[in-house]
C-alpha positions as CSV (number, residue, x, y, z in Angstrom):
1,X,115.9,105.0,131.6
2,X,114.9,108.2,132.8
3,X,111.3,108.9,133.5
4,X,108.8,110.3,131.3
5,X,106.1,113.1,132.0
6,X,102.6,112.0,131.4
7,X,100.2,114.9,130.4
8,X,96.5,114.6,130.1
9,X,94.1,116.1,126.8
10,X,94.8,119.7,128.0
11,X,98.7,119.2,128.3
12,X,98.7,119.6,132.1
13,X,101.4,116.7,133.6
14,X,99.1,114.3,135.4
15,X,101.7,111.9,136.3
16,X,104.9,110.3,135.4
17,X,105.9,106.8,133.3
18,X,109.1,105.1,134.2
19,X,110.3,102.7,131.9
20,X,112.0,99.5,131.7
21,X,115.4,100.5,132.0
22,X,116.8,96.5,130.8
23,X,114.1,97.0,127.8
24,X,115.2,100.5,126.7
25,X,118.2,101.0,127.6
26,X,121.0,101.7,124.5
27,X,120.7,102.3,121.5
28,X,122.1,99.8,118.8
29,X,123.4,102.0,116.3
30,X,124.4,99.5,113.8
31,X,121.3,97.0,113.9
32,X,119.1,100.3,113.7
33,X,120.5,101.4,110.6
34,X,120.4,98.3,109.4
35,X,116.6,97.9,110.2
36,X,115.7,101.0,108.4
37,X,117.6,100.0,105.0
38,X,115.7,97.0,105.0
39,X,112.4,98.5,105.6
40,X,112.9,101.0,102.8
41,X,114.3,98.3,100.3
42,X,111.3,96.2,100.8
43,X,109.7,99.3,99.8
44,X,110.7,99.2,96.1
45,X,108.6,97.8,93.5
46,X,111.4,96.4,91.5
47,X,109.2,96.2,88.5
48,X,112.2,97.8,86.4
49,X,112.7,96.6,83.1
50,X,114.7,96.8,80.2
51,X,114.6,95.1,76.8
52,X,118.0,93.1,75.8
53,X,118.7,92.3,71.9
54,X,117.2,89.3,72.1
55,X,114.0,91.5,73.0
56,X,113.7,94.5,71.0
57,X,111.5,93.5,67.8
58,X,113.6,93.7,64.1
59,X,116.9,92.4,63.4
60,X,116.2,89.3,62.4
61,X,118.3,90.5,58.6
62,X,122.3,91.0,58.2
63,X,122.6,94.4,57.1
64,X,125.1,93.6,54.9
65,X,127.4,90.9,53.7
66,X,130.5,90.7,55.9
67,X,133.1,91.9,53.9
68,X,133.7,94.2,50.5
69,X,131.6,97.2,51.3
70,X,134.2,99.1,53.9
71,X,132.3,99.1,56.5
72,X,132.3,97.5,59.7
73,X,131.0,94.4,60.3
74,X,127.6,93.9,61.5
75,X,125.1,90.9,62.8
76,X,121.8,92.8,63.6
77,X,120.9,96.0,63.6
78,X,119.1,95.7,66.9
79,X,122.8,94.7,68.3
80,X,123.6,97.0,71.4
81,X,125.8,99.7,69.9
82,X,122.7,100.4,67.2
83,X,119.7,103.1,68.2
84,X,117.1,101.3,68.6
85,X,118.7,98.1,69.9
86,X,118.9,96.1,73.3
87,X,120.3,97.7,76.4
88,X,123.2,96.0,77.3
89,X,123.5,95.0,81.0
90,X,120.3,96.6,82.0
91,X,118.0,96.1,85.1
92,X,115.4,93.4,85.1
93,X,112.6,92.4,87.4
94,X,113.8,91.4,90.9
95,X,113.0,91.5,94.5
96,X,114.8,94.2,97.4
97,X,113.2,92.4,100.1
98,X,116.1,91.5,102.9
99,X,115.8,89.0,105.2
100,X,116.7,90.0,108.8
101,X,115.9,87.7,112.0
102,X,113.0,88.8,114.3
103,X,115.5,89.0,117.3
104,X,117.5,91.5,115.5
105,X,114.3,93.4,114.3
106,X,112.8,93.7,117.9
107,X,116.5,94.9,119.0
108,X,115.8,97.8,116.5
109,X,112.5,98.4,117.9
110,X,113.5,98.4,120.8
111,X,116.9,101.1,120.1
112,X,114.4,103.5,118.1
113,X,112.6,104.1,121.1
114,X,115.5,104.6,123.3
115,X,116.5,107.0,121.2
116,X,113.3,108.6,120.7
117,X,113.0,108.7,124.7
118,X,116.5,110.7,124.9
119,X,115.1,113.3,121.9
120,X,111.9,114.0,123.9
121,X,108.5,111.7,123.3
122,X,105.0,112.9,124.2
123,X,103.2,110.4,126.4
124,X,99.5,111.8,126.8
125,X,97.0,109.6,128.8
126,X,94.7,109.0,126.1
127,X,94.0,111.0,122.6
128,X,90.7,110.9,120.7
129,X,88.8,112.6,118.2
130,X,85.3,110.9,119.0
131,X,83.3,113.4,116.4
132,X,86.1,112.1,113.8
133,X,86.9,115.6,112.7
134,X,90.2,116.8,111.4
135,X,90.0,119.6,113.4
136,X,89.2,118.5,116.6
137,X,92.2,116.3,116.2
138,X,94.3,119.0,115.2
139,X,93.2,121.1,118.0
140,X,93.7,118.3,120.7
141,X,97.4,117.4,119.4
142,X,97.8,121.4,119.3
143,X,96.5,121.4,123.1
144,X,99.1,118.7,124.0
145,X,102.5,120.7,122.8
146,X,102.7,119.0,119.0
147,X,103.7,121.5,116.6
148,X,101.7,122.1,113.1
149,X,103.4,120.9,110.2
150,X,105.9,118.8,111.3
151,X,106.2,115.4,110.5
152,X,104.4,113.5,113.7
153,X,104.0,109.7,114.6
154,X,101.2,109.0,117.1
155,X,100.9,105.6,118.3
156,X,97.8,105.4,119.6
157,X,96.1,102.1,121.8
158,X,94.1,101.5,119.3
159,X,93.0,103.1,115.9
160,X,89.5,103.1,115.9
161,X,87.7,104.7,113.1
162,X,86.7,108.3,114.3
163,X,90.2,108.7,114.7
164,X,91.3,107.3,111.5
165,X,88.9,109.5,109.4
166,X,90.8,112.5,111.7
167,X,93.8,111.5,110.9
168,X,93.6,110.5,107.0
169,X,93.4,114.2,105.8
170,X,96.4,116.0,107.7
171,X,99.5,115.2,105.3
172,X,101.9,115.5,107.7
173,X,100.7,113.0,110.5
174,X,100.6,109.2,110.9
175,X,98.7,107.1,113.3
176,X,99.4,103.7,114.1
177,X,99.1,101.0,116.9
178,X,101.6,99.5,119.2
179,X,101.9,96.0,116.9
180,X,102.6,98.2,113.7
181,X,104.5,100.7,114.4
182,X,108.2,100.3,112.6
183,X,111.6,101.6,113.5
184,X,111.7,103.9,110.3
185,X,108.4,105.2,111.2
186,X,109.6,106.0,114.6
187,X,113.4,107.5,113.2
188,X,111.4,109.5,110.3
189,X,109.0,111.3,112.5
190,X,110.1,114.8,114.4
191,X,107.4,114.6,116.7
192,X,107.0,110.8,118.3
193,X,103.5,110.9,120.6
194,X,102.6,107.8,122.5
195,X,99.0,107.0,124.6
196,X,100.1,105.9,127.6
197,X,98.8,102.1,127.7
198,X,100.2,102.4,123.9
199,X,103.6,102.5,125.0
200,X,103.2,100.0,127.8
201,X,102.2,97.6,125.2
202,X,105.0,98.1,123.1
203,X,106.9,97.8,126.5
204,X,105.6,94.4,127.6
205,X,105.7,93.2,123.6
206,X,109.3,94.2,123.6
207,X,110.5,92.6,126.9
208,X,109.3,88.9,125.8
């Protein structure tokens, strides 16, 4: 794993981070995509509904005798083929979650970053908005090469509340922490910055 430039507040390189090259070092195409189908099923609700004949309210009289008038015969008028009746088939309540083991989750964790490494990553030494003001975060993210606009991950050491109030009003920006940050998160965003002893920790977390 090739090494990565380390800039300060102002976006001047102040060092360089060299990563753990048996921690980051392919990317597991497969068990990636597979991660991020799993994190956007458990997204889903699943709270869909639709009402079967047995449901639907009426019905409950034969519309006509069975045979002598012409017609064809009929049970209910609440029967599928009816307006008004049950939908036949139709989805119900149920669960998208999908089970996948840890060991294969950290493996996608671990292949997001590698291949948010090869794309180009920001590692800045540490980034704070201490007045909590969207601005001043803006401005310091601005100062640091990170684009306006653009859909940008920070993963910051730790998300203390000056910086969340910064960071709740700008639509295109998440913050999160080394423990909670997800491979979708990381594959979603076009701009990845880490705080230096932010990705360390995801380093040492990920090499158990």
């Amino acid at each position: 794993m090739a090494s990565l430039k380390v800039v300060d507040a102002k976006g001047k390189q102040t060092g360089s981070l060299e990563l753990k090259s048996d921690v980051f070092d392919a990317v597991n195409a497969p068990v990636l995509h597979q991660a991020v189908v799993r994190e956007l099923a458990d997204r889903r609700v699943g709270t869909h509904d639709t009402k079967g004949r047995s449901e639907v309210s009426g019905g409950g009289k034969k519309p006509w005798k069975q045979k002598g008038t012409g017609r064809a015969r009929q049970g209910s008028i609440r029967a599928t083929q009816w307006k008004g009746g049950g939908k036949p088939f139709g989805p119900t309540p149920r669960s998208y979650d999908k089970d996948m083991p840890r060991e294969m989750r950290r493996e996608a964790l671990r292949s997001a970053v590698a291949a948010r490494v090869t794309d180009g990553v920001t590692v800045v030494e540490a980034l704070s908005a201490a007045d909590g003001k969207t601005k001043s975060l803006v401005t310091a993210l601005a100062a640091i090469g990170v684009t306006p606009e653009q859909r940008t991950l920070v993963v910051a050491n730790a998300l203390g509340d000056p910086l969340r109030r910064a960071a709740r009003n700008v639509s295109w920006l998440t913050v999160t922490t080394p423990g909670h940050v997800s491979t979708y998160q990381l594959m979603q965003a076009r701009q990845v910055v880490f705080e230096r002893p932010a990705l360390l920790a995801l380093e040492e977390a990920l090499s158990r």
